[in-house]
N, C-alpha and C positions, 0 to 999 in steps of 0.2 A: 504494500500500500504506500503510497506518496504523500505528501504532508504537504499545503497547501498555507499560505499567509498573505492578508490582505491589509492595507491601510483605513479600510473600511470595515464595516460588520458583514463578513459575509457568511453567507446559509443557503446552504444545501435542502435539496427534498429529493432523499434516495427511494423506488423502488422498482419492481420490477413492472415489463411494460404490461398497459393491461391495467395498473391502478389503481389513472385518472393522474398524473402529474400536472400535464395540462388544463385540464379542465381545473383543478383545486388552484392551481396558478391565476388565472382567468377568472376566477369569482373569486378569487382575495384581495389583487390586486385596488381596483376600487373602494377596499373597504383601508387600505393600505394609504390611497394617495389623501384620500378623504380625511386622513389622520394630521395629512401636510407631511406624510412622509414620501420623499421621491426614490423611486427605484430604478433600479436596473436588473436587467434580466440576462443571465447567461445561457444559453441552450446547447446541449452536445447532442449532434442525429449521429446514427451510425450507418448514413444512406448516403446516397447523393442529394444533394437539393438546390434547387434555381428562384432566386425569390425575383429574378429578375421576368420582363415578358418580352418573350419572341417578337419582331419586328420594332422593341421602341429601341432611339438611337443607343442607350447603356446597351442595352441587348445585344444589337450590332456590331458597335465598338468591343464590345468584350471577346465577341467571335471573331473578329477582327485579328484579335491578339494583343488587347490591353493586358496587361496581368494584373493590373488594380484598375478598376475604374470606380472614383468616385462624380457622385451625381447632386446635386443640392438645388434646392431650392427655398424660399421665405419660410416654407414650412417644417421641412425636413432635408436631410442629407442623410447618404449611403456609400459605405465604402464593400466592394467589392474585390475580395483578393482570391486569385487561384492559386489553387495548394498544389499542387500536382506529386511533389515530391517528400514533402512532409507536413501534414497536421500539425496545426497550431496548439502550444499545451495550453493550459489554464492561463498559469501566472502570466501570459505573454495575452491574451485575452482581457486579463485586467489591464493587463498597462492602455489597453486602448480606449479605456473608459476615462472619461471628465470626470474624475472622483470630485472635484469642486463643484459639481451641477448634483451630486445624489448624497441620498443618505446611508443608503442600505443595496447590497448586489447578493441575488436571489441567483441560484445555478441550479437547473435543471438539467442532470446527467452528474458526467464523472462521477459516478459513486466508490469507486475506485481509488480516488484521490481522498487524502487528507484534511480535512475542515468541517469545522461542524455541520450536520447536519438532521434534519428530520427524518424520519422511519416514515414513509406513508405504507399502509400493508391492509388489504381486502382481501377477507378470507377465501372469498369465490372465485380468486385468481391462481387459486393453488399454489402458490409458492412459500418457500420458507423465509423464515424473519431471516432479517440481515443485522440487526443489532448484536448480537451475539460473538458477532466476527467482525466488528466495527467497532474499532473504540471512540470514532469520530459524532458516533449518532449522541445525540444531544435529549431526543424526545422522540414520540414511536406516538403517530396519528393512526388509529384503526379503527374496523364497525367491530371486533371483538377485542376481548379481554387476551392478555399476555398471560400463553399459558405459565403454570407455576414453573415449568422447565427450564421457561426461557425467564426469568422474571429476573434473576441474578447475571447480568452479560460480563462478561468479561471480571476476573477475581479481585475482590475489593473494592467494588461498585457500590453506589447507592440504587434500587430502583430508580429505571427512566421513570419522567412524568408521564402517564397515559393520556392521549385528547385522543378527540371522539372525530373521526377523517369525517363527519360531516355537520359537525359543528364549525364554521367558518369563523365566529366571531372569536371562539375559543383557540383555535390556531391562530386568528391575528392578534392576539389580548397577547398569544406565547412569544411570535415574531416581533412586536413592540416591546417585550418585557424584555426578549434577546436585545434589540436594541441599544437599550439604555443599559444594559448591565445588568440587569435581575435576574439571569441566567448560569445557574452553576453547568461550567460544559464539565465538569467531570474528571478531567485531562490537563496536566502540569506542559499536556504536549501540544496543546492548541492553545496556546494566548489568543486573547483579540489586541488588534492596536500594534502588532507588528506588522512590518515592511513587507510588501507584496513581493518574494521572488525565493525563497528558499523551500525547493521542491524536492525531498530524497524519497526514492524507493528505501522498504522497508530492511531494516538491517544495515543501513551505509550513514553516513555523516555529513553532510555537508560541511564544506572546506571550516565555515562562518562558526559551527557547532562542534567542529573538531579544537579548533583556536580555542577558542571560550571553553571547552574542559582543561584545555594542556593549561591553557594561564591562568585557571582555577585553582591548581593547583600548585605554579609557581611563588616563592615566596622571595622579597628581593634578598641580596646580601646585605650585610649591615657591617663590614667589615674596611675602615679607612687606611688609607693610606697617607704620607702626604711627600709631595713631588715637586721637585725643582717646574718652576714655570716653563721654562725652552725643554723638559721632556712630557709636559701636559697633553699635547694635540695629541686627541682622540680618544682620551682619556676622562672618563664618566663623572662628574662633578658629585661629592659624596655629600657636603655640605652648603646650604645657601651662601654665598659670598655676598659678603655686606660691605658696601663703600666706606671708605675710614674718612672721607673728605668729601666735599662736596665736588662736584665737576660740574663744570667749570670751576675751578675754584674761587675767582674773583669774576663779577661782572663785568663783562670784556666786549669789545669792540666784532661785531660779524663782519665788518670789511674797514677798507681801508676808507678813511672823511675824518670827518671832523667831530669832536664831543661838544652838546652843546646843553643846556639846561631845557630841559619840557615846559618849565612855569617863564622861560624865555625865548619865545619865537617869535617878538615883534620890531627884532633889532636890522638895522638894514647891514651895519658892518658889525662885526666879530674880533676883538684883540684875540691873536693868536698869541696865549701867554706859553704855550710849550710845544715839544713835537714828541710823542712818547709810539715808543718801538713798543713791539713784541717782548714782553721779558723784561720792562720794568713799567714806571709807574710813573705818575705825576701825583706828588705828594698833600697837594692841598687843596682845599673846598674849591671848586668852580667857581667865579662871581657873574653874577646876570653882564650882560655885555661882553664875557670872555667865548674865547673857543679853544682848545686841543686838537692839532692835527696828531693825530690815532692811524694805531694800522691795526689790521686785521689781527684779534686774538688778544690786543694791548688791553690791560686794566684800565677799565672808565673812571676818572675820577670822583669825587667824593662831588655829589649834589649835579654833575653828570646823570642823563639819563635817556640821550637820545643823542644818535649818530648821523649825518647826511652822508651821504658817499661822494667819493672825490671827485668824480665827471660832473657832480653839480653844482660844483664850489670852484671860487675864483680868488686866491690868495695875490694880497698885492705885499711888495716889501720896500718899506723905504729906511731911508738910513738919517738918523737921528744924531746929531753935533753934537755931544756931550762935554764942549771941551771946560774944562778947568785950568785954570792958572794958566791959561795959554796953551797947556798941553789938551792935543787934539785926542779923542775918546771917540768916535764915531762907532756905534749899533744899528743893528737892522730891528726897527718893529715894522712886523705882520699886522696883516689886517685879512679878513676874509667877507665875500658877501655868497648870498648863493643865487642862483641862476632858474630859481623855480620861486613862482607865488609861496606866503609864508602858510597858505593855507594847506598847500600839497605836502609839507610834514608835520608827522605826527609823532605827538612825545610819545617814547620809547622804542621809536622804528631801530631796527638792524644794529639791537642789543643785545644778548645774550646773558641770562639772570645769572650769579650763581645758584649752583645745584639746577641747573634747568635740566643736563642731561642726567644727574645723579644725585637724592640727594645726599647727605651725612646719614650715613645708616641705613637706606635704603638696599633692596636687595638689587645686587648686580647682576652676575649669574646664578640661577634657581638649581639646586639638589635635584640631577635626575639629568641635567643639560649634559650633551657633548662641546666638548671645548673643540671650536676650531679657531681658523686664523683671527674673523672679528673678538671671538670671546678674549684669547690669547692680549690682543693689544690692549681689549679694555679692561682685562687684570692687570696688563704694566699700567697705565693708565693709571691706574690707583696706588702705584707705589707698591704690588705685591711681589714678591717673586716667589713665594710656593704658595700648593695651594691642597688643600686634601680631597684624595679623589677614590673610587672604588676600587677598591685592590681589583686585579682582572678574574673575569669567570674562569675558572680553569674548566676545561673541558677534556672527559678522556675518548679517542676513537678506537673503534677496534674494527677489521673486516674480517667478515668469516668466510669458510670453502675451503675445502682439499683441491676444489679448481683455481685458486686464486693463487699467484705468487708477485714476489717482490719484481718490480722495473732492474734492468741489468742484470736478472739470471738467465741465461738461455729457456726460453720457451718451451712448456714441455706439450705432449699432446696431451689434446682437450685442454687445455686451461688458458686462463686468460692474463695479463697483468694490472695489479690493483691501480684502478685511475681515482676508484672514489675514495680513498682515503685521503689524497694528493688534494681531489680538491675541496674535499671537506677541511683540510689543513688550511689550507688555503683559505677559504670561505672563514673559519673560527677565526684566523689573524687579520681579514678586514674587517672585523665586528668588534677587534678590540680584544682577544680573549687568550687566554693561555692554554697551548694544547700539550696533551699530555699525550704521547703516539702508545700504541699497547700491541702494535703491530697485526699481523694476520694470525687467526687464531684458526686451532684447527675443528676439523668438526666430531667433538666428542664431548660429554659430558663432565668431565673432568675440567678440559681447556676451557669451556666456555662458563665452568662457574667459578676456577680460578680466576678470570679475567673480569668478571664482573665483583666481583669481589673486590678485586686492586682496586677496579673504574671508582668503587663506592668510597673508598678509603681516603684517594690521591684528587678526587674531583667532582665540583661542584654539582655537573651534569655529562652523563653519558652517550656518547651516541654510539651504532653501529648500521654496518648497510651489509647488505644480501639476507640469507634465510631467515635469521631473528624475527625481521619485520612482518611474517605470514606464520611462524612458529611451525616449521616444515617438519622439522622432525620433533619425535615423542621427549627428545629428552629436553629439548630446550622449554616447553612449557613445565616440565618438573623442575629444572634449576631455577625457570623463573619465579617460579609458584614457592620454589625453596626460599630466596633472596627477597622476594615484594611482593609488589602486586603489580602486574602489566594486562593491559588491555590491547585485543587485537583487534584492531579497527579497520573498518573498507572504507574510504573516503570518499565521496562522487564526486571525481577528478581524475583530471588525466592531462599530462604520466602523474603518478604516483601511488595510485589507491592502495595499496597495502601500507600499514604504519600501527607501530607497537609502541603504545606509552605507558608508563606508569612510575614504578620508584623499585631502587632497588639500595635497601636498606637507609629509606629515605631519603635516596639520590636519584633526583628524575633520570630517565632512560627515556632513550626515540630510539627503536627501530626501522631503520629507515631502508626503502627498498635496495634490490639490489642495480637494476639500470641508471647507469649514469645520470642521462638527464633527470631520470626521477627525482635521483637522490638532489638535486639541484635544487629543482622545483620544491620537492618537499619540505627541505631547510631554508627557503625564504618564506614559505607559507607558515609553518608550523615551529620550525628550532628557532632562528633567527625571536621573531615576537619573544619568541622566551624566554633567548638570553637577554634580549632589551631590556624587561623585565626583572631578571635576575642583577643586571645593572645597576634596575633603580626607574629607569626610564619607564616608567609604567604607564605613561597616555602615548606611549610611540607607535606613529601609524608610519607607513612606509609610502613613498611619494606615486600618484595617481595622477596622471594624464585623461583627459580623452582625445581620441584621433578618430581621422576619417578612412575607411576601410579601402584598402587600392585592391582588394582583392578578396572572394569569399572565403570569411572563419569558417568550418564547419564544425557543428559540437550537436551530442546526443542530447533532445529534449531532457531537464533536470539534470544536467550535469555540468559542471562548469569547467572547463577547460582551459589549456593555457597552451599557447602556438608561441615559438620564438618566433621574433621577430626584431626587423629593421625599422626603427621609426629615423623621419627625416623632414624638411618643413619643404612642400611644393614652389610653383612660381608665385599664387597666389600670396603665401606666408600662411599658408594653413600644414597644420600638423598631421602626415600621416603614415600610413603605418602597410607594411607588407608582412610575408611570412620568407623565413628564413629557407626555404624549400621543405623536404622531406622533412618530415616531424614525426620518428619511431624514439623512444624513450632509450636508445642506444647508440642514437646516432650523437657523437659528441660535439663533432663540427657545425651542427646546427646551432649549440652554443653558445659555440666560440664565436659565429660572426652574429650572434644577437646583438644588441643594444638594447632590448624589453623582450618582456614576453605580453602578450595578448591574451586578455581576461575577459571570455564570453560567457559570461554570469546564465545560472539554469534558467532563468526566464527569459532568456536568448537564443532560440534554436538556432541557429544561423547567424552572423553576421553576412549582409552581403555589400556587392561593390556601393559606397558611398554614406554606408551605416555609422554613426559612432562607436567607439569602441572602444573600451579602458585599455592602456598602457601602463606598463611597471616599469620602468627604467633601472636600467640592471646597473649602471655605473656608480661603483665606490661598494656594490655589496657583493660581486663574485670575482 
């Protein structure tokens, strides 16, 4: 069964054909819109059908070879799409809906899928109840009573509510009460009020529900450090850094003019009583009538509080006879006017307060940040040169197989040489983290719990790739059953679906597949988030693009997929995106010439040419 989620209230009416869906549909409605509530209706046929007519121009056109033809007019519009190749699933159904125009979306069909719904069931249709093997149904409408067999559905249930399938007012009093909330659905597995698109057949995980366990049970480190400044980059910030000063320190000059008084802008000339640089200062009050030729960065002085910039100002200098006793002393006094009505400045222009960019105490960089280059200079910035930061995740890997061996031994037959451990290696030291190698272990119950064992002892989390991740042989679920607790999980994705998490001796463990790209994929999806976490970094989302599709994604209704891919910006300056060629979960060089991989979310069957389509930009994470 598939599991279905809307941003709306949505409700189902499951039964079998024969009934009345529609007809109970059709006399509710009005008693529905009557309430001021607006609806929308979804319907699944398992026929053909034409809602269009033979000879009008839609008609035409569509035989023509439109493959969408929509039609509108003042009253109505119709959008016509051919499916030829694949049916449309639900969640790709709702997204077509105006959910700002409705209140409520009613589906008739899929009963198959996942979401609440209603039981309709008429005894003289011969068929069996379906609650019983639905944990989705919500309420059970019928003209008999639920025998006592069936009255317990599914173990640790309350009885469903009974309505009476031809009491109308009594189904719509239920449909209103679902509405607003006065409806126990029963199920911790069907919220209302979640995002329309997360669709797994039963048994699998969705990529979104796999994350949200593994980092449920992530706990960060608490574990500081502290580091000379020039070796900080990329190094986890363990504590809030607090400004010891303010920054700016003194209020200073935004460019290069003149300092003038604010409660003084109706002087025509200006005494230039000084010329103050960058790096020092003019020591005394401003008086009305003076001015400061200032440069960019320079302390403003005292009763100072507004700058003109120098294209608008016009300094004259004359030289003033000071002579005494005969002896000549001549000086230059300045004078300054400016070149703009005194209306067009305004007191405090192209000042700079202190503490405007920091103040005394204020938090610089926040506990949890990556230090790169900006953070870096505005820790010198403050006079710091260390700073405490998260000691690194240590991380232990291991690969298993009696086929696998080391790069630079001769090649034996059947077997292969370990790539994914190289770039798991790899992958852990752009994330920042300390790997601890445990080498290729072989395949026996002994080797594989000694090694898990060290992993638990020497490192904060474990990873490995090949058999682990599916539990292939009988002895790896005893060791692991010995050591913790691990879960073996199918994920609806691709590459990767196989993936083993849990702890091992309360040291998280990923089993991660054994094909190359998988194991890629896997660990940006699922390991990566965790170490962020484990970091400290716990709101870390990883960077998301949308682009325009040069070419069709293909991906299986409900599952979300991921194509390498080359993203690159057209002539127009729009962003898009192709596929790296061949995409088998072993091919390596598809990769290597990625720059993203392409994320066609389950409510997506298809991406085609000109669609959008989310992009992961793989640079600085493999």
């Amino acid at each position: 069964m598939k599991k279905i989620h809307a941003s709306l209230p949505l409700l189902g009416f499951a039964a079998f054909s024969g009934t009345g869906k529609t007809t109970l549909l059709e006399a509710m409605l009005p008693k529905l819109v009557a309430r001021g509530i607006r609806v929308a209706v979804i319907k699944h046929a398992h026929h053909d059908f034409d809602i269009d007519q033979p000879g009008k121009d839609s008609h035409r056109l569509r035989k023509a070879g439109a493959s969408q033809m929509l039609i509108s007019s003042r009253c109505r519009r119709a959008l016509v799409t051919e499916t030829p190749d694949e049916e449309a699933n639900l969640p790709h159904l709702i997204a077509q809906l105006d959910q700002t125009q409705i209140d409520l979306i009613l589906v008739e069909g899929f009963k198959n899928l996942s979401f609440p719904k209603i039981e309709l069931h008429r005894a003289e249709v011969g068929k069996p109840w379906l609650h019983p093997t639905d944990n989705n149904i919500i309420a059970v409408a019928a003209n008999v009573p639920v025998p006592a067999s069936e009255s317990a559905p599914l173990a640790e249930k309350a009885p469903l509510p009974l309505l009476d399938i031809n009491n109308l007012d009594q189904i719509t009093d239920f449909v209103v009460s679902f509405i607003q909330g006065e409806i126990d659905t029963h199920s911790a597995l069907q919220p209302q009020g979640l995002q329309c698109g997360d669709l797994t057949p039963q048994g699998m995980l969705s990529v979104a529900e796999g994350r949200e366990r593994i980092l449920g049970h992530i706990v960060p480190i608490k574990q500081a450090q502290a580091v000379d400044l020039k070796v900080a980059l990329g190094q986890i910030v363990a504590h809030d850094i607090l400004s010891p000063v303010n920054v700016p320190q003194h209020t200073n000059s935004a460019m290069d003019g003149y300092a003038i008084r604010g409660d003084d802008l109706e002087c025509d000339n200006y005494d230039v009583v000084a010329h103050v640089m960058a790096g020092h200062s003019y020591d005394r009050p401003l008086e009305k009538g003076q001015a400061v030729r200032i440069m960019t960065g320079a302390a403003v002085p005292e009763c100072a509080d507004t700058v003109v910039m120098r294209e608008q100002a016009e300094q004259t200098d004359n030289a003033v006879d000071n002579t005494v006793n005969n002896t000549a002393n001549n000086t230059i006094k300045s004078s300054v006017r400016f070149n703009l009505a005194m209306s067009a400045i305004h007191a405090g222009q192209n000042v700079r307060q202190a503490g405007e960019d920091l103040a005394l105490g204020q938090t610089a960089v926040a506990a949890g940040s990556k230090i790169t280059a900006p953070e870096l200079g505005m820790i010198a910035s403050l006079g710091i040169n260390q700073v405490s930061v998260q000691r690194p995740v240590r991380v232990a890997i291991f690969s298993t197989g009696d086929e696998v061996q080391h790069p630079g031994e001769e090649q034996k037959n059947n077997c292969i040489y370990d790539s994914n451990r190289y770039t798991l290696h790899a992958m852990l030291t752009q994330a920042g983290c300390e790997v601890i190698d445990l080498g290729i272990i072989e395949d026996s119950e002994a080797a594989l719990e000694a090694t898990l064992q060290q992993g638990s002892e020497q490192a904060d989390l474990i990873l490995s790739s090949g058999g682990v991740s599916v539990g292939d042989a009988d002895y790896i679920k005893t060791v692991l059953d010995k050591l913790g607790q691990i879960n073996f999980w199918r994920i609806n994705m691709r590459p990767g679906r196989p993936l083993a998490f849990g702890q091992i001796n309360e040291t998280p463990f990923f089993g991660l597949p054994g094909n190359p790209v998988a194991v890629m994929v896997v660990f940006l999806q699922f390991v990566e988030p965790a170490i962020r976490k484990l970091q400290g970094m716990t709101n870390w989302q990883p960077q998301v693009f949308n682009a325009i599709a040069r070419e069709r994604f293909r991906s299986r209704p409900a599952r979300t997929e991921y194509t390498r891919g080359i993203f690159s910006f057209d002539a127009n300056g729009r962003l898009t995106v192709k596929s790296t060629g061949q995409q088998g979960s072993g091919i390596l060089r598809s990769m290597s010439e990625a720059n993203c991989l392409v994320e066609v979310l389950p409510e997506q069957a298809n991406a085609e040419v000109g669609d959008s389509v989310r992009v992961i930009p793989l640079q600085g994470r493999i």
